[in-house]
VOPAGU-2260 file (C-alpha; in pm, 1 decimal, decimal comma):
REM VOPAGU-2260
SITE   aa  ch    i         X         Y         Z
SITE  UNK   A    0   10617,2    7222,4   10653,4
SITE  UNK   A    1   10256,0    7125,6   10590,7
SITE  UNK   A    2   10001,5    7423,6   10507,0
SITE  UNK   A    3    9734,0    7384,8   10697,3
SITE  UNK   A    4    9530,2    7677,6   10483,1
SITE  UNK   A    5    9221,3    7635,2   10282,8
SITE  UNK   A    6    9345,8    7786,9    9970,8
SITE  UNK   A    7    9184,1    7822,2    9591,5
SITE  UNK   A    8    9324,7    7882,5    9244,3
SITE  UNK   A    9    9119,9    8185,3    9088,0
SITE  UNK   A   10    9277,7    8298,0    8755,4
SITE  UNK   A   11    9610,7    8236,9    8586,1
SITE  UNK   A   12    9848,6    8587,6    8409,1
SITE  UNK   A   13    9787,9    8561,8    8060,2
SITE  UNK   A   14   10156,3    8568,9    8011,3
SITE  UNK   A   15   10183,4    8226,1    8254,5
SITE  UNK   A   16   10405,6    8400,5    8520,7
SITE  UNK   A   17   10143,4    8431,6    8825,0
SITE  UNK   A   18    9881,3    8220,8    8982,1
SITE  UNK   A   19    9637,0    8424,2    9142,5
SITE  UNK   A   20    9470,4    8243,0    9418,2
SITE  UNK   A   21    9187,3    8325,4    9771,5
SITE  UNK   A   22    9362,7    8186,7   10093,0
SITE  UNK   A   23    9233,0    8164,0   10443,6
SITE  UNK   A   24    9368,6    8039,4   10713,2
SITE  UNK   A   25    9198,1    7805,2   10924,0
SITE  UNK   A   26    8951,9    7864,9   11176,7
SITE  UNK   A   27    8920,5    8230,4   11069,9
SITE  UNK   A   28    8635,4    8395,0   10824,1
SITE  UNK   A   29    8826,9    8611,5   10585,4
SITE  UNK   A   30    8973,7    8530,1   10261,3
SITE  UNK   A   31    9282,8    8726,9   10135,1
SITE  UNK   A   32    9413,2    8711,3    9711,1
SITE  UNK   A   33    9786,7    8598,1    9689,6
SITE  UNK   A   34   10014,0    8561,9    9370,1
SITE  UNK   A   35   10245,2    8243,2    9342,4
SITE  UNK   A   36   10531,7    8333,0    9069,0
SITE  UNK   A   37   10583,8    8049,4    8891,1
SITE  UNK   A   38   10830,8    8135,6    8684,7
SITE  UNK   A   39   11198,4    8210,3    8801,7
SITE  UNK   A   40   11441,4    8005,7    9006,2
SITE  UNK   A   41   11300,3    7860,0    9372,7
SITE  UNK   A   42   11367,7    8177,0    9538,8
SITE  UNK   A   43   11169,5    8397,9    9294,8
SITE  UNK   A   44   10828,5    8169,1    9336,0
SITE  UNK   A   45   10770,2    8244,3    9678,1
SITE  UNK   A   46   10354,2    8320,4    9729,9
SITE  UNK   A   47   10295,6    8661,9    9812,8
SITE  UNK   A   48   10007,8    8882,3    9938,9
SITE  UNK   A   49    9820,3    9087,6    9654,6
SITE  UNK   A   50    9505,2    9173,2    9856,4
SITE  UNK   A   51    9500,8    9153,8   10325,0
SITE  UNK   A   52    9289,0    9369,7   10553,6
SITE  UNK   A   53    9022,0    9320,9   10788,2
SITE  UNK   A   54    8768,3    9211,5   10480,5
SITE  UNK   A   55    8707,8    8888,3   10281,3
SITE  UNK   A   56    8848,3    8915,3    9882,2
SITE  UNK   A   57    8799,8    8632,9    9621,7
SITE  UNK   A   58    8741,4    8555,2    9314,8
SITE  UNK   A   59    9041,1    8762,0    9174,1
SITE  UNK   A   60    9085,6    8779,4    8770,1
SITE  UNK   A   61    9391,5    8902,6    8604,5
SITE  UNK   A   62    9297,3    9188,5    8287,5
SITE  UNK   A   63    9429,5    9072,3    8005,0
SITE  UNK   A   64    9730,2    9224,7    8021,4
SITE  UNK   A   65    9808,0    9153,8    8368,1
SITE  UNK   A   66    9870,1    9536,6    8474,2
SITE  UNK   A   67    9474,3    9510,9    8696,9
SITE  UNK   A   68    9322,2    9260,7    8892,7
SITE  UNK   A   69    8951,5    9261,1    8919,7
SITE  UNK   A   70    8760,8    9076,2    9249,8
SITE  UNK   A   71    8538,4    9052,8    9480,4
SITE  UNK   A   72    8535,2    9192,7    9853,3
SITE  UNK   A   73    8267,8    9265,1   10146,2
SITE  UNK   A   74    8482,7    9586,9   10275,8
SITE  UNK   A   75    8133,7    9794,1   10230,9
SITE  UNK   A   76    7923,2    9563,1   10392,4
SITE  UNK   A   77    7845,1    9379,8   10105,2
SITE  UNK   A   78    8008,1    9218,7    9850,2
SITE  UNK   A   79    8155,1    9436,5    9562,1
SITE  UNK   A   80    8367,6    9437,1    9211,7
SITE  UNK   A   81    8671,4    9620,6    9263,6
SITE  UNK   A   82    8969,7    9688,1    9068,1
SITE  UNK   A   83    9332,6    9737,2    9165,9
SITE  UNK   A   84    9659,8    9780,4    8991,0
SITE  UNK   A   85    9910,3    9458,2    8942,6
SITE  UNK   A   86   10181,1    9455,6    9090,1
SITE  UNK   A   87   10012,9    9625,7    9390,4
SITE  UNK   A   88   10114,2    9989,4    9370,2
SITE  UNK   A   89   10288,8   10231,0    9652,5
SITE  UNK   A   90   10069,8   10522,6    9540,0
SITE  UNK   A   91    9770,0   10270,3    9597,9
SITE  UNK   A   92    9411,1   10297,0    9368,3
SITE  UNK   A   93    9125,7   10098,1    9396,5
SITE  UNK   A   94    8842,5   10125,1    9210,1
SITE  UNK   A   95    8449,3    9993,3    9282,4
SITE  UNK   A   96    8296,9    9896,4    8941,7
SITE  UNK   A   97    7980,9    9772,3    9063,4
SITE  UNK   A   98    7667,5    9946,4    9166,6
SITE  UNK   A   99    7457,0    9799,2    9404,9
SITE  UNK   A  100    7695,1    9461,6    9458,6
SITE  UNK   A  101    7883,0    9229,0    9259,0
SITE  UNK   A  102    8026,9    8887,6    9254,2
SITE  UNK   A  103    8230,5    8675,3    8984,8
SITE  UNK   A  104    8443,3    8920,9    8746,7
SITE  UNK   A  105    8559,3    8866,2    8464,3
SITE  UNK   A  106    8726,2    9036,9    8195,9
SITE  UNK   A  107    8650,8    9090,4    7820,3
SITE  UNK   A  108    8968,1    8933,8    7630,5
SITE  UNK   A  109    9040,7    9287,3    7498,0
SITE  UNK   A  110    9030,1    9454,6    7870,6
SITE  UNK   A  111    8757,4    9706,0    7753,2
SITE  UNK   A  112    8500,3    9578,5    7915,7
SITE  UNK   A  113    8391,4    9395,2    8266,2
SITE  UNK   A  114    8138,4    9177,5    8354,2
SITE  UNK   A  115    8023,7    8994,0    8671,5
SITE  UNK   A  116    7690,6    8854,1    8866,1
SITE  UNK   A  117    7485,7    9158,4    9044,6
SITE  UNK   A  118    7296,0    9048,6    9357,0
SITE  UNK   A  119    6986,1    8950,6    9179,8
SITE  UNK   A  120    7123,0    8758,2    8947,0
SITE  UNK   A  121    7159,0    8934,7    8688,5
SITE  UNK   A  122    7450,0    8943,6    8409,1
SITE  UNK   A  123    7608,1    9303,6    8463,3
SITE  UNK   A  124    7870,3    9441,7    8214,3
SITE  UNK   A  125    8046,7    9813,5    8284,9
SITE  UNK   A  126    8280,0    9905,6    8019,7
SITE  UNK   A  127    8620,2   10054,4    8192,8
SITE  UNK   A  128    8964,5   10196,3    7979,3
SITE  UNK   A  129    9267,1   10115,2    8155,3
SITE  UNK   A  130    9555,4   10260,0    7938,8
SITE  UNK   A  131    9773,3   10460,8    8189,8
SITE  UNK   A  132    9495,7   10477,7    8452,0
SITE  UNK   A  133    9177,4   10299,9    8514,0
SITE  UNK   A  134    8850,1   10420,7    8423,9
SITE  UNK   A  135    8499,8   10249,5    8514,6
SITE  UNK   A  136    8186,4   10329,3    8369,2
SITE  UNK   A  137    7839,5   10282,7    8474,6
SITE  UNK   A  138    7716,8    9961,2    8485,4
SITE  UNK   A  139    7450,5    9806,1    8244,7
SITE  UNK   A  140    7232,3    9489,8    8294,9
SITE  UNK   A  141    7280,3    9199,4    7966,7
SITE  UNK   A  142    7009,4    8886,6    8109,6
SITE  UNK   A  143    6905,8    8726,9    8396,0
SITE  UNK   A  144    7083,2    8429,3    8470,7
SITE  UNK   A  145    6930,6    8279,6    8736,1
SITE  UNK   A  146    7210,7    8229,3    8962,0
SITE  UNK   A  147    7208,9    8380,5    9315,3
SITE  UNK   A  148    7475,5    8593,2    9456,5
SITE  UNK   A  149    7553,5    8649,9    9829,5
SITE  UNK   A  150    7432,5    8965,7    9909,3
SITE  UNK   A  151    7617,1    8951,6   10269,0
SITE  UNK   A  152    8006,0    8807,8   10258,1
SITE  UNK   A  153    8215,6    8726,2   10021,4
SITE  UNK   A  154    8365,7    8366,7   10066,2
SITE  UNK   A  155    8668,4    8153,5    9955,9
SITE  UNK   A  156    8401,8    7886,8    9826,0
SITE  UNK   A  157    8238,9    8142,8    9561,9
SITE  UNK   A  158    8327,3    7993,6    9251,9
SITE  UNK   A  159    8279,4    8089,6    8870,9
SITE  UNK   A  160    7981,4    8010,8    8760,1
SITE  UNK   A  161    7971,7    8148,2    8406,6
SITE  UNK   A  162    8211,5    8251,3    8171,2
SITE  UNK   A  163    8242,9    8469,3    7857,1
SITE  UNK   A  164    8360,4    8443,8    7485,6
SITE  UNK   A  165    8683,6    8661,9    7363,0
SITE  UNK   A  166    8451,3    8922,8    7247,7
SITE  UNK   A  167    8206,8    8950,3    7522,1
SITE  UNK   A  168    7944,1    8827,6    7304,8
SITE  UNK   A  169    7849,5    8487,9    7408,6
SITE  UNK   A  170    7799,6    8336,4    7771,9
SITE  UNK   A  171    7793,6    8010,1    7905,1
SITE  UNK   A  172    7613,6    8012,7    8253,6
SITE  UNK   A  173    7603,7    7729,9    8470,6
SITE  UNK   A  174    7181,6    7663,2    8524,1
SITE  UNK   A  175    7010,8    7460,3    8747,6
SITE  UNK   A  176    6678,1    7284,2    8603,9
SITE  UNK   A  177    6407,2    7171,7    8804,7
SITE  UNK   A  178    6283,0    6795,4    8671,0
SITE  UNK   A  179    5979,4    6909,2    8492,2
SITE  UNK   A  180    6009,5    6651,3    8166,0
SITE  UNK   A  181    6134,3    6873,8    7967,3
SITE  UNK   A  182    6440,7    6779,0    7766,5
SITE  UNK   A  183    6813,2    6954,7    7833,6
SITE  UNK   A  184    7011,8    7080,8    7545,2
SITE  UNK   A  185    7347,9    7070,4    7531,3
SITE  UNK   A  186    7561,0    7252,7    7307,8
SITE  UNK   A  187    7882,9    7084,6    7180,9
SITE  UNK   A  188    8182,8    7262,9    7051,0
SITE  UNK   A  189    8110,8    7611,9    7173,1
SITE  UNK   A  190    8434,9    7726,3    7211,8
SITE  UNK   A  191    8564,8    7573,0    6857,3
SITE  UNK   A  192    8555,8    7957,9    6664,0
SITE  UNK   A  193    8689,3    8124,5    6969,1
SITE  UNK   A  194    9062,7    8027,4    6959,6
SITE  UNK   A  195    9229,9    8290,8    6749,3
């Protein structure tokens, strides 16, 4: 049977077991996150739903150790960072990190800290502790990176933009530069002392 979905990969487990992905079917608006098991015999990797209502979710990230996933939905009327427990919980919990809107999360490599793109561009980091339950703090602004965010809907076509080092300290942003002469640097090996 041919799928006839629009569907994109957003973030792998850190462990390799799950590929969390934004699906929508054709002809409709919304996007919903599912989780393809890819470990297991044929009957355990059957795709499942993580995230379906009457809103749009993307851009889903795994924490680090896979017990949250992180994304992006327009369920207020704009789009937002939330955060919700992996595997999807019967007692529920969700949790809105951002303040003011949010696009693109992504996780520090030790799980203490999230960052992702506010409306205005802007870099936006809110440190959160998720031991037995999760805990957001207040978001902070880092730098302007001159991308712009939908302040409207949340799509399947957002895509990562930026990224961030292990140790939240470094960023490499995706910038557009206007052909004024002057010359483009590129910096080689970034990631070489970040593989530990």
């Amino acid at each position: 049977m041919k799928n006839e979905d629009d569907e994109v990969a957003n973030d792998w487990s850190r462990d390799g077991r799950y590929l969390l992905y934004a699906r929508r079917a054709r002809g409709k608006g919304k996007s919903e996150l599912w989780v393809l098991p890819v470990a297991g015999t044929a009957a355990d990797r059957k795709p499942f739903p993580f995230l379906q209502g009457e809103f749009s979710a993307a851009s889903g990230q795994f924490s680090p150790d896979s017990r949250w996933i992180s994304y992006a939905s327009d369920e207020s009327g704009r789009p937002e960072i939330y955060v919700q427990p992996f595997p999807a919980s019967s007692a529920g919990g969700k949790w809105l990190v951002s303040n003011g809107g949010g696009t693109q999360p992504h996780w520090r490599r030790d799980g203490k800290e999230l960052f992702y793109i506010a409306p205005d561009g802007k870099l936006m980091a809110a440190e959160v502790s998720a031991d037995r339950a999760f805990h957001p703090g207040i978001p902070r602004p880092l730098f302007d990176t001159g991308l712009v965010s939908s302040t409207r809907s949340v799509s399947l076509a957002d895509v990562f933009w930026w990224d961030v080092s292990p140790d939240g300290k470094k960023f490499l942003v995706t910038a557009s530069q206007e052909n004024t002469g002057s010359p483009i640097t590129v910096v080689l090996n970034w990631q070489a002392g970040l593989k530990k």
